[in-house]
Structure formats: C-alpha cells, structure tokens
C-alpha positions as CSV (number, residue, x, y, z in Angstrom):
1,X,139.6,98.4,61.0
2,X,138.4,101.2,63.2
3,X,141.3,101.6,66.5
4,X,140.7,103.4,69.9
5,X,141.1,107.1,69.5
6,X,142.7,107.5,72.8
7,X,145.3,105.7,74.7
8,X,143.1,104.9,77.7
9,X,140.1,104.1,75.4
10,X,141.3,100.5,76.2
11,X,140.3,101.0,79.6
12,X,136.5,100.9,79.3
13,X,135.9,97.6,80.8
14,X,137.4,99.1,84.0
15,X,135.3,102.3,83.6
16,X,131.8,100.1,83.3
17,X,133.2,97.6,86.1
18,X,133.5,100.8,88.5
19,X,130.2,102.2,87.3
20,X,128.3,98.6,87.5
21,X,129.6,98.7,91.1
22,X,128.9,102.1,92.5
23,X,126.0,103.0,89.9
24,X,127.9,106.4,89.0
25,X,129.9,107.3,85.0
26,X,131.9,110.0,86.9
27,X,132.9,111.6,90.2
28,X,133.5,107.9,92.1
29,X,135.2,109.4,95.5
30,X,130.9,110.4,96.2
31,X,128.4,108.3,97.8
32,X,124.8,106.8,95.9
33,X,123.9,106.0,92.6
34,X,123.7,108.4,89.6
35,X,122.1,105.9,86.8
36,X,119.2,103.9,87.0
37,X,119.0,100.1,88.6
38,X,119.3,98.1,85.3
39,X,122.5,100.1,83.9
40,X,125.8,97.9,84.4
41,X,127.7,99.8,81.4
42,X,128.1,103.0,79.4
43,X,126.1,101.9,76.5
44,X,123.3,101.0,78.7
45,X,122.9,104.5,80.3
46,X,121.0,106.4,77.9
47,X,118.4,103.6,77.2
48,X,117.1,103.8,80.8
49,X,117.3,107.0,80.9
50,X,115.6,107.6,78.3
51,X,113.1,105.0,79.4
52,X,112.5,107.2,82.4
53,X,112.0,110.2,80.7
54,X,109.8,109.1,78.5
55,X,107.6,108.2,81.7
56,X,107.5,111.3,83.6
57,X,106.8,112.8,79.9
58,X,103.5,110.5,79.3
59,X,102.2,111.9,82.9
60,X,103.1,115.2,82.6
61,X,101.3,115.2,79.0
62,X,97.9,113.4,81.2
63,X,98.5,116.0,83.9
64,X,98.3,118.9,81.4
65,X,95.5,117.9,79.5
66,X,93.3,117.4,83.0
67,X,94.5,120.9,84.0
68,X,96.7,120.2,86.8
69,X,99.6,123.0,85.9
70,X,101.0,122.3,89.4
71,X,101.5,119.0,88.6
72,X,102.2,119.0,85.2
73,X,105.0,121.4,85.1
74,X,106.7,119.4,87.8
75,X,106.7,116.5,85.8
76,X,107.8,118.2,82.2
77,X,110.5,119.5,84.3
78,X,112.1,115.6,85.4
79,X,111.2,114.6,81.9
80,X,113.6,117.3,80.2
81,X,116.3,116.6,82.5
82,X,115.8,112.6,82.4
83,X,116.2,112.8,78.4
84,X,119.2,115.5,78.8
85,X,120.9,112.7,80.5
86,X,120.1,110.6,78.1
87,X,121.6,112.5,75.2
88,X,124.7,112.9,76.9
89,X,125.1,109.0,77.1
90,X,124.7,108.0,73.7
91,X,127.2,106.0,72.1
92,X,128.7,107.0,69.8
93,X,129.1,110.5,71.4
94,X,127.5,112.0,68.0
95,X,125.2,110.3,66.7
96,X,121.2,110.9,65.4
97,X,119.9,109.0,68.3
98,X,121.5,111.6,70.4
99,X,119.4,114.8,68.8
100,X,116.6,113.2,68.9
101,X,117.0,112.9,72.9
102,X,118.2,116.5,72.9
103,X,114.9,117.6,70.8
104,X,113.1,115.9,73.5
105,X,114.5,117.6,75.9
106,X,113.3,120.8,74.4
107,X,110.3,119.7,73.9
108,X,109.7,119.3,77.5
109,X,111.7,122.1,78.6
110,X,109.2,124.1,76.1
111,X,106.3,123.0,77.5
112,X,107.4,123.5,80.9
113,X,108.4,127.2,80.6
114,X,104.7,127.9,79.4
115,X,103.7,127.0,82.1
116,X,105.9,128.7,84.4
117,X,105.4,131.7,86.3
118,X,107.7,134.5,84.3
119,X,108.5,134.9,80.8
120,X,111.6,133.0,79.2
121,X,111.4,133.5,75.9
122,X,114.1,131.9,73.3
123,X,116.5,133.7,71.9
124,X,119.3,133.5,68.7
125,X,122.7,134.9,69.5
126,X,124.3,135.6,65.9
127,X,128.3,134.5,66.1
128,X,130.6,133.9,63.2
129,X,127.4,133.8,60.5
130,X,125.8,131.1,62.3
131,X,123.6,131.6,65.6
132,X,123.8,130.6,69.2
133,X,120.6,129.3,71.0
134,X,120.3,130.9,74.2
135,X,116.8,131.5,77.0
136,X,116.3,134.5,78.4
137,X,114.6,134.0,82.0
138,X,112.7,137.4,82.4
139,X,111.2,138.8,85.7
140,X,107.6,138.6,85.7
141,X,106.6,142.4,85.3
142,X,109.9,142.5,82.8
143,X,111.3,145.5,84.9
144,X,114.4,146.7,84.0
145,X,117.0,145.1,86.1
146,X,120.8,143.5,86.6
147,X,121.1,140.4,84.2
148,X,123.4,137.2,84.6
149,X,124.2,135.4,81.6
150,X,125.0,131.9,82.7
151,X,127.6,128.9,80.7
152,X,126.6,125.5,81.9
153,X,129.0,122.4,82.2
154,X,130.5,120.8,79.2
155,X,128.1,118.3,79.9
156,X,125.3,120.1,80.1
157,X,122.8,122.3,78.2
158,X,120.9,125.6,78.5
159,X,117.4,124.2,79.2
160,X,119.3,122.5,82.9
161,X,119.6,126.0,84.8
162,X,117.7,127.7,86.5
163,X,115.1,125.7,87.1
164,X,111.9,128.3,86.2
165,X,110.2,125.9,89.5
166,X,112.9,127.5,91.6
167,X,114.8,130.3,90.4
168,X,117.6,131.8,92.5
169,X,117.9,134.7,90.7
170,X,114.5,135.5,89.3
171,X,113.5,135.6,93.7
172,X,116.2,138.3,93.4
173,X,115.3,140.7,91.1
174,X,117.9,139.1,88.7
175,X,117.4,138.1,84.5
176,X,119.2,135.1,83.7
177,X,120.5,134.6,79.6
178,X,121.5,131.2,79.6
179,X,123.3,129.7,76.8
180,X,124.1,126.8,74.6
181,X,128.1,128.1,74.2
182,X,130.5,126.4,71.3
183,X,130.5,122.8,71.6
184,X,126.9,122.3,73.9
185,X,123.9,120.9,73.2
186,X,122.2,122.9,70.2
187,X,125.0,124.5,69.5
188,X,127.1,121.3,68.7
189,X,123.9,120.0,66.8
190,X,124.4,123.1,65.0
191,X,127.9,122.0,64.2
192,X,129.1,125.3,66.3
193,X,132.6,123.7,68.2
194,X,134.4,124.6,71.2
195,X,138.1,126.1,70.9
196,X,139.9,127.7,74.1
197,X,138.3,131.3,73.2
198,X,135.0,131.1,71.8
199,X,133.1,130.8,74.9
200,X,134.5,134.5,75.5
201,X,133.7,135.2,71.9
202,X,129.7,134.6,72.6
203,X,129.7,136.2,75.7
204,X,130.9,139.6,74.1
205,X,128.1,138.7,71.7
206,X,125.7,137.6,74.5
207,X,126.7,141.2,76.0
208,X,126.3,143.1,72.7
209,X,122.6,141.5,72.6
210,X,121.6,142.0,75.9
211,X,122.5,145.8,75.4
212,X,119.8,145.7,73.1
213,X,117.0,144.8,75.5
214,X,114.7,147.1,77.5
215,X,114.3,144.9,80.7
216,X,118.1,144.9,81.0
217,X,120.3,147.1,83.3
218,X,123.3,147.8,81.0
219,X,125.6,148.8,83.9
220,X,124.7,145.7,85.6
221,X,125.3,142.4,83.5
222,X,127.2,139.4,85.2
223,X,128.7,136.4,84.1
224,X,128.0,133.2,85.9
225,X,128.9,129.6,85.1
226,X,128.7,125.9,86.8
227,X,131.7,123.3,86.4
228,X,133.6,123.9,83.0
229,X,131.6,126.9,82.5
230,X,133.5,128.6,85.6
231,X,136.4,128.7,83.3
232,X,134.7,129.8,80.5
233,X,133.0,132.6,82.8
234,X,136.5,133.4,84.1
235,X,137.8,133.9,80.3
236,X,135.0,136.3,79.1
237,X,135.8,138.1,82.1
238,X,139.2,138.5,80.6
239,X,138.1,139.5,77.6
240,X,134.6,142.4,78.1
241,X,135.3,144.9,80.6
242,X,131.4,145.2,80.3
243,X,130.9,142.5,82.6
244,X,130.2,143.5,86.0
245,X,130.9,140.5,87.8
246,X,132.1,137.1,87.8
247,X,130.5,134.5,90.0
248,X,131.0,130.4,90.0
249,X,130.8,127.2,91.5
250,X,132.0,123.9,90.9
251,X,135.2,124.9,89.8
252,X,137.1,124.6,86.6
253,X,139.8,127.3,87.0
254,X,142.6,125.8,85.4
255,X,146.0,127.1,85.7
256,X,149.0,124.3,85.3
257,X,146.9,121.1,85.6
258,X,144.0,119.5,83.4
259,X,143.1,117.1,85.3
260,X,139.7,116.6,83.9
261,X,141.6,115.3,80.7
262,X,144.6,113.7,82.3
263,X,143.8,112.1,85.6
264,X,140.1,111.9,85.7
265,X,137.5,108.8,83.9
266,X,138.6,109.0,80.3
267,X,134.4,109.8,79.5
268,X,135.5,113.6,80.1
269,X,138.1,113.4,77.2
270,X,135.8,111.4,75.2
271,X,133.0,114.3,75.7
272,X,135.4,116.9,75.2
273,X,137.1,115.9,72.3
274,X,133.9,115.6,70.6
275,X,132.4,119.1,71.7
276,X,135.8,120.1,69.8
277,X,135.1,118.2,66.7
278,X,139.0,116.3,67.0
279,X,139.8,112.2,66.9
280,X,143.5,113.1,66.7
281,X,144.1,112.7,70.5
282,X,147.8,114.3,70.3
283,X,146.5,117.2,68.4
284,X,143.7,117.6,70.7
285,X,146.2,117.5,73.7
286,X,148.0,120.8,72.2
287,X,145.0,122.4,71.7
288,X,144.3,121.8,75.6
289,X,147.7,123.9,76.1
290,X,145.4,126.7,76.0
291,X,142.9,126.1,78.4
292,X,144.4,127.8,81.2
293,X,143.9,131.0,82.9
294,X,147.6,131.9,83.4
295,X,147.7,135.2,81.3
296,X,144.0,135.6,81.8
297,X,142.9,135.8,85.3
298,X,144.9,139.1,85.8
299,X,142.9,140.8,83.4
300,X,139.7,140.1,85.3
301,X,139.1,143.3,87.5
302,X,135.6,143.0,88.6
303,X,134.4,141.5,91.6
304,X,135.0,137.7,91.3
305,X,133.3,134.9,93.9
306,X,135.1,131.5,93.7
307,X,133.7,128.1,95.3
308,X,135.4,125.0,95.0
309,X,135.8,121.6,96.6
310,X,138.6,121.2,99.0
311,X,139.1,117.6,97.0
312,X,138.1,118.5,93.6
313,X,140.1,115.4,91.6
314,X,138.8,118.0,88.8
315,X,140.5,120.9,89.4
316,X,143.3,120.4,92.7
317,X,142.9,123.3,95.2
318,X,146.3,124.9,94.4
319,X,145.3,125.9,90.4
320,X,142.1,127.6,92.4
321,X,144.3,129.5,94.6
322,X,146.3,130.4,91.6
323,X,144.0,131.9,89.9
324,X,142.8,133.6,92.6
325,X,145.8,135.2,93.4
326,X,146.0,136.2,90.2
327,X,142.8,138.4,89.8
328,X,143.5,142.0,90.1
329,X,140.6,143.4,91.4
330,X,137.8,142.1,94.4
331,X,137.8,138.8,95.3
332,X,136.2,135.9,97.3
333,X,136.6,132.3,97.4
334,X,134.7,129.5,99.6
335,X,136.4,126.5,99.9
336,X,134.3,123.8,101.2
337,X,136.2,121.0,103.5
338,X,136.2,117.8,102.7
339,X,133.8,118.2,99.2
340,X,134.9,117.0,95.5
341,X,133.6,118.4,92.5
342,X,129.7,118.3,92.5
343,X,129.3,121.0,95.0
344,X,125.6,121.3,95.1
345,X,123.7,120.2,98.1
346,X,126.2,120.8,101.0
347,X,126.2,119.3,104.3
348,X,127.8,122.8,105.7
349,X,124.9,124.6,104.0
350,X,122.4,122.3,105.7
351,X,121.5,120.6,102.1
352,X,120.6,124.1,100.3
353,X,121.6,124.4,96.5
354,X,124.5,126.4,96.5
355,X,123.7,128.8,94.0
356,X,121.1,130.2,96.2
357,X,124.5,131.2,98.2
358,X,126.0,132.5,95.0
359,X,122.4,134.4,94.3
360,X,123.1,136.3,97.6
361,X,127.0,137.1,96.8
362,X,125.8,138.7,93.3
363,X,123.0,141.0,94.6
364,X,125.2,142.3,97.0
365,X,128.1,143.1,94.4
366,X,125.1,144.2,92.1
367,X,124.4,147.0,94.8
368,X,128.1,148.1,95.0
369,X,128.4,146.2,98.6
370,X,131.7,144.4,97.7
371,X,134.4,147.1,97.9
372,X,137.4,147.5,95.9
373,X,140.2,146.2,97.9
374,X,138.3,143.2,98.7
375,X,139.8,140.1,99.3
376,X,138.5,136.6,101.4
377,X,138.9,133.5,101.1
378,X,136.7,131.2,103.3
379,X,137.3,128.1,104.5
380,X,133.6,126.6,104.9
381,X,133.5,123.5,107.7
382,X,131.1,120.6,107.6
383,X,129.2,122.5,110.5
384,X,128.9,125.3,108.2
385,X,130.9,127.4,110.5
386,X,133.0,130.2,107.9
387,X,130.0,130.6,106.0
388,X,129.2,134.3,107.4
C-alpha cells in the first residue's frame, strides 16, 4: 500500500478546508478568490480551470476565423493562461493529463503570438545533450539592442511572461529570452530536472546562444526572474560575469531559511519535489541545503535591483537583507510595507504591474545610469511615498 511521501501530506484536509474557505491553494494572509466558484478542494482545481479555458479558447478560435485580431488575441491570451493553471493543478503532480493541459497552453500561447505585434519566435537552448525550450520576444524592426533573459516561478512556465498584449520591455527597446529552466513546464515534460545549479547552468547557455544573434547587444544582456526565479536569477549572476544585470521581484533570495518548503502550504514542497524528480522527502531536504545564496551573492558584481514584500511568509525580510548586504557591487532594494509575496498590482504603485517599475530600473542601468558605489534600499509606503 502506497503511504504519504511527506510528513505533512496528512494535512490535506486542512489545506482544502482553508482553500474551500477563502477560494485561494496558496498565499492565504491575501484578500479574494484565486480558483473558480465550484472548486472546494485540490483535485477539483484543474477541472474548472480547465473548463474555463477551454471557453475563452472556443471564442477566441470564432473570433479568429471572423477576423477580429483584436479580439481574438485577447482571448487566446486568457485561454493559455486558464489551461497553465490547470496543468499546474493536476493530481497527481505528473501525470498525462497534465501535458496535455500544458500542450494546450502552447497551443494558445502559439496562436496568440502570431498574432501579436513583434516577432517571438521559439527557440531550442542545447544543455547536457538534451535541449531547453525557450521564446525569444524580438522588437518589431529586430534592431539590435540590450536583451533580458527572464526564469519564471517554479510554478510557472515560459509562455506566462511578458505578455506580447503588454510588454514592459519590448515599449523599452528591450528583447526578452524567456525560458522553460530545469524542472518547468516543457522542460520537465522533457524529463530535464531542477538541482540547486542548473538554472545557472542554462543561463550560461542561454548567454552563449544569445551571443549568437544579430538583434542582440552582447555588452548588454540581463537576467530577470519573478518569485523562485529571483533566486535562480541571483545564482547565474554568480556564476557569468557576462551578465550585465540582475533585476527581480517577488522575492526568493534565500540565505538561512526555506520557508517556502518548511513553513509555507505543503503544495510548494509537493511542486518542488516533483520539478526535482525525488519522493524521498529526507533526501530531498539535503538537497535543499543548497539552495541558498550564502557563498553566492558576493560573487554578483553587477548592478542588482531587489523587491520584496515587507511580509513575504516566503522569503522573511531579514534573508533579503542578507543577501543584499552580501552583493559586492551596485545595489537597490524596494521593500514594499505591509505586502506578502505576490507583489504585482500594488496599492503604493496605484495598481500598476510592477515590472513596468523594474522595466524602468533596467533601462537606466542599461545606459550606465546606476553608478558603481551605488547602494539604496527603499522603503515603499502604501501612499507610494519612497518610490522616487
């Protein structure tokens, strides 16, 4: 007979009691429901989402065919996301069901960047004899310029960000390279797993490619990541001296604590261990001895921006300002008061995404305006007073 593979696996009754009552898997200190009306436990999640995408998918399809672009690409754009949901809600964690949503996904995500109003093109990033997918959001007259390569959450997949309907970077003069790292989406489909240095090991490739492109800026290529993919961000830094900048939000800098693994909803550990490919829970937990920065965030000496949640139950405020003590060359950090983990549509930025924030921080280090001794650390109030 088949046991729990974690200790606290034995607390999922608890987990879908909390989520039948607030309508949210994760981050339960925030306000309004993440999951759709019928969903009163995990293995009901991916079912209505799925149901939703498949929706916005038939009318985006209708729209297409009657030539409303506009509309269309809208709508292929909530499909891919509804069934990227989806696939990260299947139960069991890996399962067929699961790439079938994540093809989905593509498929819409496909469709939607044909339609879009710049070039992104897909791209193969070879590693270790296999090959990491990756999308390469080109400016529309492919000039050559700076390039961002981008690591999304551990729960999240290359076809989320950027959005080609509103691309932070792209109004900058900015490529994006976006990719499916060790353990995400294709990637894992492709049987590729995480470990605490392979993300670095794909961004050295990622850089090695991009080297390779005409449209790209070789002395200007960024790294940028959102959640775990801060710390992944953070380590390739570490690691490539060719990387001309570092910029994040919604922070996993790690330094003593893993929180995400200890303290937080056991569904993190559940993801997790599966990205890694491991059901021995003590084994799993040593491996997690390495994901730290201590040792790492010294080596980073290009210009580094920061954000964070004052209340991040992710990643506790003093590991953030540990790591960025640590850095060795210009820094910045914003620290927004009283926000948790999803930093995205901030009350002290009057509701705009945050990255467009970020966007603004890496053109200016692009054109040499952050200077080498550098250092700030910003304390951003609900009013949005620290900001500027």
């Amino acid at each position: 007979m088949k046991r729990a593979e974690r200790q606290r696996d034995g607390q999922q009754w608890i987990y879908d009691y909390i989520l039948k009552t607030t309508g949210r898997p994760v981050h339960h200190e925030m306000d309004g429901r993440m999951m759709p009306g019928p969903v009163r436990s995990i293995r009901m999640a991916s079912k209505h989402l799925a149901r939703g995408a498949e929706n916005a998918e038939r009318l985006a399809r209708a729209a297409e065919a009657r030539g409303e672009r506009h509309t269309a690409r809208r709508l292929y754009r909530v499909a891919s996301e509804r069934f990227r949901e989806a696939q990260h809600f299947t139960i069991p964690i890996i399962c067929p069901r699961r790439w079938e949503l994540l093809a989905r996904a593509r498929e819409c995500a496909a469709r939607l960047h044909a339609l879009s109003d710049y070039p992104i093109e897909r791209v193969e990033i070879p590693f270790e004899g296999k090959s990491i997918p990756a999308l390469l959001h080109l400016l529309p007259d492919r000039r050559r310029a700076p390039v961002m390569i981008f690591y999304p959450g551990m729960d999240n997949t290359k076809e989320n960000y950027p959005n080609p309907l509103d691309n932070e970077f792209a109004e900058r003069g900015i490529h994006v390279l976006t990719i499916d790292g060790p353990g995400q989406g294709e990637a894992l489909e492709r049987g590729i797993l995480v470990t605490p240095d392979n993300h670095a090991a794909v961004a050295r490739k990622a850089v090695d490619f991009l080297l390779t492109r005409p449209e790209v800026d070789g002395g200007r290529i960024g790294i940028s990541g959102r959640s775990f993919g801060t710390f992944w961000s953070m380590r390739a830094a570490a690691e490539d001296p060719r990387l001309a900048l570092v910029a994040g939000s919604v922070a996993c800098y790690y330094w003593d604590r893993l929180t995400i693994f200890d303290e937080a909803p056991i569904r993190f550990k559940q993801v997790f261990m599966a990205m890694a490919g491991m059901e021995d829970e003590a084994a799993f937990d040593r491996t997690c001895e390495a994901y730290t920065l201590k040792g790492h965030a010294g080596r980073v000496r290009c210009p580094v921006l920061m954000a964070a949640g004052e209340f991040d139950p992710l990643n506790p405020i003093e590991d953030v300002e540990a790591v960025f003590e640590a850095l060795a060359g210009p820094k910045e950090m914003w620290i927004f008061e009283d926000e948790f983990h999803p930093i995205n549509h901030l009350e002290a930025l009057a509701g705009v995404w945050t990255f467009q924030f970020v966007a603004d921080w890496v053109r200016r280090a692009f054109d040499g305006k952050i200077p080498p001794g550098h250092k700030r650390k910003a304390y951003i109030r609900k009013s949005g007073e620290g900001m500027y």
